[in-house]
C-alpha positions in Angstrom: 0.0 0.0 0.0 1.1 3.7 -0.6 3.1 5.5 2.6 3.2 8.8 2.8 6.4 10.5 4.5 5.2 13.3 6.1 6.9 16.3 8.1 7.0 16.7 11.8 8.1 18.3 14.9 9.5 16.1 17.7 10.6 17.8 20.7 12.7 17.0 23.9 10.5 15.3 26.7 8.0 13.5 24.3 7.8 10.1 25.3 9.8 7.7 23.2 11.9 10.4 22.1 16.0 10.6 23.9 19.0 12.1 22.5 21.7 9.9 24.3 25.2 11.1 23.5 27.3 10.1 21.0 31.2 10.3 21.8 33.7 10.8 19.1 31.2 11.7 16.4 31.9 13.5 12.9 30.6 16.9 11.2 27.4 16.7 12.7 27.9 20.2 13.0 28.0 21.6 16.5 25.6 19.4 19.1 26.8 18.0 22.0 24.3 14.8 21.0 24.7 12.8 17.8 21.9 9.7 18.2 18.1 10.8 17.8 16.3 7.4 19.0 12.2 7.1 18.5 10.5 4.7 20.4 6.8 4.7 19.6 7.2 8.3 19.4 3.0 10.0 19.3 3.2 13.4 17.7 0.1 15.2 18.3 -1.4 17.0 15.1 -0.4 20.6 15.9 3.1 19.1 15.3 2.6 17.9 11.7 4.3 20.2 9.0 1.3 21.0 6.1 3.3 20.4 2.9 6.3 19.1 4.1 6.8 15.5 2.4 9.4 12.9 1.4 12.5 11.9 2.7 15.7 13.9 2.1 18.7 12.2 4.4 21.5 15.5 4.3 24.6 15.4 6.1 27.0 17.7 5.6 30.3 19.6 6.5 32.4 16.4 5.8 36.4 16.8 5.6 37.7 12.9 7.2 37.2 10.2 5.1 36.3 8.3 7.6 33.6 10.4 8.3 32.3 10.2 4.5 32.6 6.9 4.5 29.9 6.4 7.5 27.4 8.9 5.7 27.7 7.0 2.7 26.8 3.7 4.6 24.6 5.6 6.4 22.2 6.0 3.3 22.5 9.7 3.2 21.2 11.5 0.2 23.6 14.7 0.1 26.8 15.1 1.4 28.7 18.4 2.4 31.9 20.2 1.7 32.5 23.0 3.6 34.5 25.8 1.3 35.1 28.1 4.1 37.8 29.6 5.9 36.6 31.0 8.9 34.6 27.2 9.8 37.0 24.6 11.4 35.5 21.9 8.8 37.0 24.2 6.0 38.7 22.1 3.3 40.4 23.0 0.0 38.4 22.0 -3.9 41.5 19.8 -4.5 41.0 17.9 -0.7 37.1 17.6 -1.9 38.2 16.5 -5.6 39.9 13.4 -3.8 37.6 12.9 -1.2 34.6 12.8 -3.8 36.4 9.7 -5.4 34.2 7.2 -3.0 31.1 8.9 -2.9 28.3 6.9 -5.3 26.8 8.4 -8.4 23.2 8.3 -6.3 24.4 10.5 -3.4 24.2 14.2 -4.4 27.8 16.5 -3.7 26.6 19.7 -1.8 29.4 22.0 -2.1 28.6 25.0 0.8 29.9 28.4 0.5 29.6 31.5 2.4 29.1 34.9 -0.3 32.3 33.4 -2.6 34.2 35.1 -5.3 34.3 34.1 -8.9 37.5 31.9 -8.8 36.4 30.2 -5.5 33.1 29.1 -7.1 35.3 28.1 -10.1 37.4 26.2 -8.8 35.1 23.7 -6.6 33.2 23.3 -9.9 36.4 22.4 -11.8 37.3 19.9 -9.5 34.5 18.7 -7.3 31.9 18.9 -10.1 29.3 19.0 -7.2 25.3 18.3 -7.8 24.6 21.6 -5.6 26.2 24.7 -4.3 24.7 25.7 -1.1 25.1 29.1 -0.6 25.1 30.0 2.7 25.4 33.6 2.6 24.0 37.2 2.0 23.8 36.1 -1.9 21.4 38.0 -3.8 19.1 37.4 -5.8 21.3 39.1 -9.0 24.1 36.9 -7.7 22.0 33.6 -8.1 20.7 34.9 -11.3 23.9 34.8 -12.6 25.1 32.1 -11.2 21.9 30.1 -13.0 23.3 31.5 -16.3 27.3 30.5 -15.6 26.7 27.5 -14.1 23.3 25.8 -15.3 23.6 22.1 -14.4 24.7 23.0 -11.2 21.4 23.1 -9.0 21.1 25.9 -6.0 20.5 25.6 -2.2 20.1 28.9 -0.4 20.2 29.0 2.9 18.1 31.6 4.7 18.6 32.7 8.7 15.3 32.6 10.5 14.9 34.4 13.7 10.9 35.3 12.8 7.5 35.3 10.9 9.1 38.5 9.1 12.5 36.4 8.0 10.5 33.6 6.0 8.8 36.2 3.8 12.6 36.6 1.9 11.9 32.9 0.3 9.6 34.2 -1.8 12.2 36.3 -3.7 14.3 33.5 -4.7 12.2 30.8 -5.6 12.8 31.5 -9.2 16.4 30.6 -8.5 16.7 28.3 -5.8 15.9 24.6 -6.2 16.0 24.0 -2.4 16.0 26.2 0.6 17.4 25.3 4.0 16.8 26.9 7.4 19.0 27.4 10.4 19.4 30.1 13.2 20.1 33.5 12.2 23.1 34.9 14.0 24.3 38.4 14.3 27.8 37.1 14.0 27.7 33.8 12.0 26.6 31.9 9.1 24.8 28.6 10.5 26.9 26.2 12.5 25.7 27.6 15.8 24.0 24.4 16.6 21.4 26.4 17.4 17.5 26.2 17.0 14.7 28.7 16.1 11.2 29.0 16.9 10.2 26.5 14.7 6.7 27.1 15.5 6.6 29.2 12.9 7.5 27.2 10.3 3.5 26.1 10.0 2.6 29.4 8.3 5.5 28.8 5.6 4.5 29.5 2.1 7.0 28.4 -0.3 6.8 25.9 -3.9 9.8 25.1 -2.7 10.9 21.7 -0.6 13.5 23.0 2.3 15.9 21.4 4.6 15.6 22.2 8.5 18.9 23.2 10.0 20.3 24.3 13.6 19.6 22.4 16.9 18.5 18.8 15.7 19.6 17.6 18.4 16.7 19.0 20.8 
């Protein structure tokens, strides 16, 4: 019979729901937890996400292949580079070129980048020939015009930081452009990575055509 995967919000304190730590993890960004484990979890219906459907397994900011190795095995969908140089999981397009060697043709290669010059962008498409670039940024929408026109097999992820209702309404902007969005934290100092969450209450009025990823304090 048909199933339908359908999204949700599961918080700390639900029965079935723990968050028992996970020692000596990888790239799962910034959480002090790493293992989400759902024991005959009931959500009740306020929780349920209208339009959110489908499974999309990302994991991303991977620079160890060791690490990789246990997303690929995993089952992710999308693994992550970090181009970088202010994040700690920061690697170089050549590191990602050889890195990329072992990752399946079904597993998408998310290259994230924070506002990147011209020869950045480049040269991760010269040598990691990634599925998406995430940008992850104060991009505008002129800049992912462009990039749509240099770079059309390359697909987009824009990353937005949410704080408020107000903060969703710049998705609208974009959706020409963008073939995903993704959601974390907004910082006054950062660009995602805080391991942080936001209301995410207010994610039941979001109006987009677009799917999204949900980023920032996954953990709680």
């Amino acid at each position: 019979f048909p199933v339908t995967i359908q999204g949700l919000i599961v918080e700390r304190g639900m029965p079935g729901f723990t968050t028992p730590t996970t020692h000596g993890k990888w790239s799962l960004r910034a959480s002090a937890t790493g293992e989400l484990v759902f024991d005959n979890v009931k959500v009740p219906k306020e929780n349920i996400l209208p339009n959110v459907k489908g499974l999309k397994g990302p994991l991303g900011c991977l620079s160890k292949e060791e690490s990789l190795k246990t997303a690929i095995n995993c089952g992710c969908d999308f693994v992550g580079f970090v181009f970088y140089e202010k994040s700690p999981r920061n690697i170089t397009p050549l590191e990602a070129k050889e890195l990329a060697k072992i990752i399946p043709p079904h597993i998408a290669k998310v290259a994230v980048v924070v506002n990147p010059n011209q020869e950045l962008i480049s040269e991760i498409i010269s040598n990691l020939k990634p599925n998406f670039i995430q940008f992850h940024g104060n991009e505008s929408v002129e800049y992912l015009k462009d990039f749509k026109k240099n770079f059309p097999h390359t697909k987009i992820i824009k990353a937005f930081g949410i704080r408020n209702k107000e903060d969703l309404n710049s998705l609208k902007d974009y959706e020409n452009y963008a073939d995903y969005f993704l959601l974390d934290n907004k910082s006054d100092n950062e660009f995602g990575g805080s391991g942080e969450k936001f209301d995410w209450e207010i994610l039941k009025e979001i109006s987009t055509t677009k799917e999204w990823f949900l980023s920032g304090g996954l953990n709680e």
